[in-house]
C-alpha positions in Angstrom: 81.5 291.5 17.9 80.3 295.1 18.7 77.5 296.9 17.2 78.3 297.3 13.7 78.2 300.7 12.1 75.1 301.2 9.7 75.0 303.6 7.1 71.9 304.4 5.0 72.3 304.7 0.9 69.5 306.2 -1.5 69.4 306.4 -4.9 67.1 309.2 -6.9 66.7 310.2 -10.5 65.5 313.6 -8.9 61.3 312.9 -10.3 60.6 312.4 -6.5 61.5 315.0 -4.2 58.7 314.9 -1.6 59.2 311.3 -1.5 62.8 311.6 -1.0 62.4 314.0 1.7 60.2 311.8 3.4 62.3 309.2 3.4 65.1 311.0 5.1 62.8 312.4 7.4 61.9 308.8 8.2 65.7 308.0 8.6 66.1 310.8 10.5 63.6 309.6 13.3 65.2 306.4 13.8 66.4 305.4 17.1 69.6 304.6 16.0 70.6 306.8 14.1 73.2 305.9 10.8 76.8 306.8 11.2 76.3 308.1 7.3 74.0 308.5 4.3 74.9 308.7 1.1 72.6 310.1 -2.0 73.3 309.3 -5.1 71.7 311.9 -8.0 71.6 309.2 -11.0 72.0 311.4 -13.5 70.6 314.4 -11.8 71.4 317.1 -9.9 70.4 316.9 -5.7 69.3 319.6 -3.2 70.8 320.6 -0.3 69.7 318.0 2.6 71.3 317.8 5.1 70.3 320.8 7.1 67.4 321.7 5.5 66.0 318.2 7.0 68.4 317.9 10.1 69.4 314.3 9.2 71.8 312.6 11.5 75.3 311.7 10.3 77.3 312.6 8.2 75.3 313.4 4.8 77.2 312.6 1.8 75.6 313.6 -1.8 77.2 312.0 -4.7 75.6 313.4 -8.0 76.2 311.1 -11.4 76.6 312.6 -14.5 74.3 309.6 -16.2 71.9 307.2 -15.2 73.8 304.2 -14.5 70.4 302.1 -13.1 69.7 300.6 -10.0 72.4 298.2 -9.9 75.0 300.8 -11.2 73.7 304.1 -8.6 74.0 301.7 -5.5 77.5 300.5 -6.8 78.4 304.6 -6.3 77.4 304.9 -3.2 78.8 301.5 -1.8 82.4 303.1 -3.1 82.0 306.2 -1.1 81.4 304.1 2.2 84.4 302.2 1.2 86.8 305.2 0.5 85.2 306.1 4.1 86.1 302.7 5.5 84.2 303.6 8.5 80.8 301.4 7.9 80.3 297.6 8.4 76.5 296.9 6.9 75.1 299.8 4.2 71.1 299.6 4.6 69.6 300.1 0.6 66.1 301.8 0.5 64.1 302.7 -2.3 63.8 306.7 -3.0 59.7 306.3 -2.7 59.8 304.2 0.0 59.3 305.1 4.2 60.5 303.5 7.6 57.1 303.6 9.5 58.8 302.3 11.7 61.9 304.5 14.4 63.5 301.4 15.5 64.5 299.5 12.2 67.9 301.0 12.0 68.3 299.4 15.2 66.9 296.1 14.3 68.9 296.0 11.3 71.9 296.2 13.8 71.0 293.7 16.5 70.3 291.1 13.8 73.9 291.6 11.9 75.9 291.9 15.7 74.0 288.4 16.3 74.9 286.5 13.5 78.8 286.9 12.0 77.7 284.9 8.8 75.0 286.9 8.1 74.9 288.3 4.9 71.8 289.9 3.3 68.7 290.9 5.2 65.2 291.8 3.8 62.6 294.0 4.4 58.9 293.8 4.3 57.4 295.8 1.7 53.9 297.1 1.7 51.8 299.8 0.9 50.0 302.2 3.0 47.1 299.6 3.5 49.7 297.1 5.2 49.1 294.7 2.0 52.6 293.2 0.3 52.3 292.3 -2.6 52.5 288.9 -4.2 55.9 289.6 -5.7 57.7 291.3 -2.7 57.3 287.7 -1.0 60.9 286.2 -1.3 59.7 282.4 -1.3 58.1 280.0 -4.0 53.8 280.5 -3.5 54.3 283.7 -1.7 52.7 282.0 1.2 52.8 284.4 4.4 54.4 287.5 4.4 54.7 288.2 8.3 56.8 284.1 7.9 60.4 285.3 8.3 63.6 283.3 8.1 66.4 282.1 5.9 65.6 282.7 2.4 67.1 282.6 -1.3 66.8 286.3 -2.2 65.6 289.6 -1.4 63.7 292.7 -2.5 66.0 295.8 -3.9 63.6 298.3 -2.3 64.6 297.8 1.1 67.2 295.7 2.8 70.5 295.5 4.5 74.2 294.3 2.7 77.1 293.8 4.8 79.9 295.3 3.5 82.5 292.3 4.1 80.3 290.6 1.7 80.0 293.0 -0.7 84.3 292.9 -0.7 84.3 289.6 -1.2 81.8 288.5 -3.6 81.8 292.0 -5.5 79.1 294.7 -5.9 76.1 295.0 -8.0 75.9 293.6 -11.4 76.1 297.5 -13.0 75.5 295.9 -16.6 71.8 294.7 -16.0 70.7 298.2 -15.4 67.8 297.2 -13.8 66.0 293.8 -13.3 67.2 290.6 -11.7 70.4 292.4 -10.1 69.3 291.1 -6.7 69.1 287.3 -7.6 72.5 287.5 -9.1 73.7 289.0 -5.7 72.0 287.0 -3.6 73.4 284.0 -5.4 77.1 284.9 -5.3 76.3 285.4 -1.6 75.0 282.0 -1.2 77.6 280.9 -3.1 80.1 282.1 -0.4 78.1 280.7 2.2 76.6 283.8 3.3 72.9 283.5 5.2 70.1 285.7 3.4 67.5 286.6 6.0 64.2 287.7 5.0 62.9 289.5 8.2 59.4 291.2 8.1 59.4 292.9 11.3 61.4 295.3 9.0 59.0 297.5 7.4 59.4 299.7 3.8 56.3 301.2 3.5 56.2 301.4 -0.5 53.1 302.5 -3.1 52.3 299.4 -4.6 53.8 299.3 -8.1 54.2 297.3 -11.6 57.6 296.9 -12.3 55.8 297.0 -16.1 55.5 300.8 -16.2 58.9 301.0 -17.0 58.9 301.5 -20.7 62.4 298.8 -20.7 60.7 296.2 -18.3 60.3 293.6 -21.0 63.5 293.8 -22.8 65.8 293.8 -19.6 63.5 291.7 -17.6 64.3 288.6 -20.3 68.0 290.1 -21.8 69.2 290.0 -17.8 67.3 286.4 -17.4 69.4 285.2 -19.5 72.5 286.7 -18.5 71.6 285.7 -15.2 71.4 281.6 -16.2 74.8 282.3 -18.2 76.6 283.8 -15.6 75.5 281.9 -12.3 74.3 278.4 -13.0 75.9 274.7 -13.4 75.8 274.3 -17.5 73.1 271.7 -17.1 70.6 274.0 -15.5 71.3 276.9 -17.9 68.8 275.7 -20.8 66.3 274.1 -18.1 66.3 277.5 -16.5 65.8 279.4 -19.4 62.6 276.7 -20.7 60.7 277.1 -17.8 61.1 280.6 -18.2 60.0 280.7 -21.5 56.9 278.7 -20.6 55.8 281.2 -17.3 56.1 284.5 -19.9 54.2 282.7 -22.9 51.3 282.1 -19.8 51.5 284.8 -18.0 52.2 287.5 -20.5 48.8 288.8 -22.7 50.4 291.2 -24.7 51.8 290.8 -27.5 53.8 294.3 -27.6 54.9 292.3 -24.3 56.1 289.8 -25.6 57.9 290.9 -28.7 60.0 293.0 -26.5 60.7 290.0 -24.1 61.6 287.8 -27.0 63.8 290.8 -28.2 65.4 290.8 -25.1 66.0 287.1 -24.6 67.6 287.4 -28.2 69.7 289.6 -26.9 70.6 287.7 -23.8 72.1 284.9 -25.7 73.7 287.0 -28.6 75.3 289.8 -26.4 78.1 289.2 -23.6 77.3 288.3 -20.5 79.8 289.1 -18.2 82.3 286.9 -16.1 80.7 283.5 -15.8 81.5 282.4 -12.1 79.0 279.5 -11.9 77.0 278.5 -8.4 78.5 275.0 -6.9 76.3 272.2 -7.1 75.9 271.9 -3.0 74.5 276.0 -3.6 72.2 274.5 -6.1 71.0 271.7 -3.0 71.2 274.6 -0.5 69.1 276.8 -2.3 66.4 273.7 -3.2 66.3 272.7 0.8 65.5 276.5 1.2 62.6 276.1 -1.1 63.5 278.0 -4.5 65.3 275.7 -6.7 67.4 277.8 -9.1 65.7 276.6 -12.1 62.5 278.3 -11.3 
């Protein structure tokens, strides 16, 4: 297999303009430069960028005319590269994040070229300090964050998809809006016996966060939990699942605006739709356990 052709998508609500600009600038410094980029406005109008910031490739805006969350903005720009047809892995990076580093692009393309059954790969995340935070470690105890290998998810604010993945297993969940839209990816690509590598000598530089300052963390957090146990597991694990959950919120979770929302949300988890059910096979379930994140927790 030859290099494969890496395109770079980004998705902004337009609150973040220096940010963005620095991330394209970032892009644009990388040794190997992406055959595309696409920017999708979600919701908002975009700028001119191409010129203004002498990006490599070709520059494709594509401007929403709503907010169609995180899961829904990449699903637009993963449909231009496919009407293009001319891209094999899409590389997904958060609008506030920034490639320190010039040769992850290239990385990112050695590691796909090496391995045909590769999948998903995820970056590193950490602020400006170097530290990664506790969450952004894809692995039950979030022990070592330098420890690479084969993993059971990845973070949304920087990785790789391979775009023979994406056409068979299907794009992001749209409907979850934000929250939880990477597990259900990553488990319909372990379901089809795609490899998800979590490699941290791929670096998104990233102000640490909450992902509780958004005012609908809560509500989607616990409504896409459950639509997540609905859709993807064996029916045995679904109420298991959905226990232990219960028990980490009522311990971790000292508010009690906190947790009305979640409780709203988990309400409406079970009472609304979920979407197609296409449930994991129970040798995922084993794969997944072996790989240290059991799908119940």
């Amino acid at each position: 297999m030859g290099a494969p052709r890496i395109a770079v998508a980004v998705v902004t609500m337009g609150n973040r303009p220096a940010e963005v600009d620095a991330l394209l600038e970032s892009v644009a410094k990388q040794d190997v430069p992406p055959e595309r980029i696409v920017i999708v406005g979600n919701g908002c109008p975009l700028p001119e960028f191409a010129e203004r910031l002498s990006l490599p490739g070709e520059v494709t805006p594509v401007e929403l005319d709503e907010n169609l969350g995180c899961p829904g903005g990449r699903n637009a720009a993963i449909a231009r590269l496919r009407d293009f047809g001319d891209v094999d892995v899409v590389v997904e990076l958060d609008d506030d994040g920034l490639l320190v580093d010039p040769d992850v692009l290239r990385r990112v393309q050695e590691l796909f070229a090496a391995d045909d059954r590769l999948g998903i790969v995820g970056f590193r995340i950490a602020d400006e300090h170097g530290e990664t935070q506790r969450r952004h470690v894809p692995r039950v105890g979030a022990s070592d964050p330098l420890r690479g290998g084969y993993v059971t998810g990845f973070l949304g604010g920087g990785h790789a998809l391979r775009m023979a993945m994406l056409d068979g297993i299907g794009d992001w969940p749209a409907e979850f809006f934000f929250a939880h839209e990477e597990t259900d990816l990553a488990w319909r690509a372990a379901d089809a016996d795609w490899r998800i590598l979590y490699a941290p000598e791929l670096l998104l530089q990233h102000p640490k966060t909450s992902p509780a300052r958004h005012a609908i963390y809560y509500r989607v957090n616990a409504r896409n939990r459950v639509w997540l146990a609905r859709r993807r597991l064996p029916l045995p694990l679904v109420p298991v699942h959905l226990a232990v959950w219960v028990l980490l919120t009522l311990v971790r979770n000292r508010s009690a605006a906190g947790l009305r929302a979640w409780f709203g949300g988990f309400v409406e988890g079970v009472r609304d739709p979920a979407g197609e059910r296409r449930p994991m096979r129970w040798r995922t379930v084993w794969r997944l356990t072996r790989l240290g994140r059991p799908p119940v927790i």
